[in-house]
C-alpha positions as CSV (number, residue, x, y, z in Angstrom):
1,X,-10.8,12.1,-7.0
2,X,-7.7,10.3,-5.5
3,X,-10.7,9.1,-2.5
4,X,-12.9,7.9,-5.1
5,X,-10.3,6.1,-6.9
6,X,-8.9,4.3,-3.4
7,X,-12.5,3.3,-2.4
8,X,-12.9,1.8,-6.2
9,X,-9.5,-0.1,-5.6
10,X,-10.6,-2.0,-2.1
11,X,-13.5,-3.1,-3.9
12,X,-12.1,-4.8,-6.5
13,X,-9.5,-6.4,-3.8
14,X,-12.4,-7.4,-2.0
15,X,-13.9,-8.7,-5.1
16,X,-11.0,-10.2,-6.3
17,X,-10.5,-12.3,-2.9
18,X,-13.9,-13.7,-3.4
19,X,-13.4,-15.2,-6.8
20,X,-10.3,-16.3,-6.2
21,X,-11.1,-18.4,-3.2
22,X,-14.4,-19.5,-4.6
23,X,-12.8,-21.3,-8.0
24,X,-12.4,-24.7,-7.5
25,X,-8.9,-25.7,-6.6
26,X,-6.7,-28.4,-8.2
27,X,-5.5,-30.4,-4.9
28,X,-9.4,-29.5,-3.8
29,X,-8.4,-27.4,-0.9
30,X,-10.5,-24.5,-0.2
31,X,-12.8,-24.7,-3.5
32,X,-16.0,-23.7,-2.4
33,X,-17.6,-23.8,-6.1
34,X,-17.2,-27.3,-6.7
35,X,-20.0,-30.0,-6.5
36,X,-22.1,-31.5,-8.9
37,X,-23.6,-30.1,-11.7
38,X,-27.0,-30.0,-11.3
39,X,-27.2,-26.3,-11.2
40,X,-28.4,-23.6,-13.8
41,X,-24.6,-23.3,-14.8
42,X,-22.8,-26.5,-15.6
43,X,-19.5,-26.9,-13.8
44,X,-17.0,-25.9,-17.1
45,X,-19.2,-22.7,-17.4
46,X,-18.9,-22.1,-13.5
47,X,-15.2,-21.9,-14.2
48,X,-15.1,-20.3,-17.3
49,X,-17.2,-17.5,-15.5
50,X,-14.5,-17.2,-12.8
51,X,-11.9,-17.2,-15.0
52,X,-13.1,-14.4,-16.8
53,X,-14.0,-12.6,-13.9
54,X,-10.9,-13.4,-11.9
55,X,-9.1,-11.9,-15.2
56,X,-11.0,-8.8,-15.6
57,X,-10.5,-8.0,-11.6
58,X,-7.0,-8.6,-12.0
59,X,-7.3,-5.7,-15.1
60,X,-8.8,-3.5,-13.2
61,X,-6.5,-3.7,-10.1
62,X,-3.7,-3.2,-11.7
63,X,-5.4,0.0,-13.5
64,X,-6.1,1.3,-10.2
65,X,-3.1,1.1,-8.5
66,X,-0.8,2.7,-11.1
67,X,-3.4,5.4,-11.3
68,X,-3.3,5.8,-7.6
69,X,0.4,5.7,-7.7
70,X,0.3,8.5,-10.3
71,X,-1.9,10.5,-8.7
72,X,0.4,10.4,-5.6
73,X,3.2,11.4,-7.0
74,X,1.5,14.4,-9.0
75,X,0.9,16.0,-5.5
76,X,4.1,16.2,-4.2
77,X,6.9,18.3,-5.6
78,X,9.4,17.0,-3.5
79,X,12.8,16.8,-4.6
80,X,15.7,14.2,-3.3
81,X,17.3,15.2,0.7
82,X,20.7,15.4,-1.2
83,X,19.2,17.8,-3.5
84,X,19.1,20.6,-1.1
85,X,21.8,22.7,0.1
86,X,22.7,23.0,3.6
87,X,23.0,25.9,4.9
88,X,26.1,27.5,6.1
89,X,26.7,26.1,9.9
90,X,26.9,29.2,12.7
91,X,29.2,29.8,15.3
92,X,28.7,27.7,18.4
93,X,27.3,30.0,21.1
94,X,29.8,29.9,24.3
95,X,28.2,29.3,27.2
96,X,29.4,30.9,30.2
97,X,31.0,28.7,32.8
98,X,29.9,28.9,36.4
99,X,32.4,30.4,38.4
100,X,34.6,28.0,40.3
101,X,34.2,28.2,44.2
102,X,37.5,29.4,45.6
103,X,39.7,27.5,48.7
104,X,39.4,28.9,51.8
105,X,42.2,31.0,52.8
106,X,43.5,30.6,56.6
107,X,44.7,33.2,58.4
């Protein structure tokens, strides 16, 4: 489900990209959808279009990623790191030392 849902979401990014970048910008930057109006679709429905596309993308993005977020957290029981008691330290474990080479005794 949680696959499904992820998939659904980079489409709708991807999607979502698209018509933003292909709305016809104030400062005329990167609007691709400009032009005259000679088409099938006049330039006011053109943007209309994209509007209401851009706005029903943006809907269902935001849909998607708080239902992926709540599907992430339903997974996972985990609690807080301060939440769990530490267990009681042990004793150090004494090493043994090497023994020490002794001085030579003259005779």
């Amino acid at each position: 489900m949680e696959s499904v849902l992820l998939v659904i979401h980079l489409l709708v990014v991807l999607a979502l990209i698209i018509v933003v970048l292909l709305q016809r910008s104030e400062g005329g930057g990167l609007g691709m959808g400009g032009g005259q109006g000679g088409g099938l679709v006049s330039v006011r429905g053109t943007a209309n279009l994209l509007t209401r596309t851009t706005a029903i993308l943006a809907t269902m993005f935001f849909v998607t990623s708080i239902a992926l977020a709540i599907l992430s957290t339903n997974g996972n029981e985990t609690g807080s790191i301060l939440d769990v008691t530490p267990s009681a330290p042990s004793a150090p474990v004494e090493q043994e030392q090497p023994a020490q080479p002794g001085v030579p005794l003259s005779d």
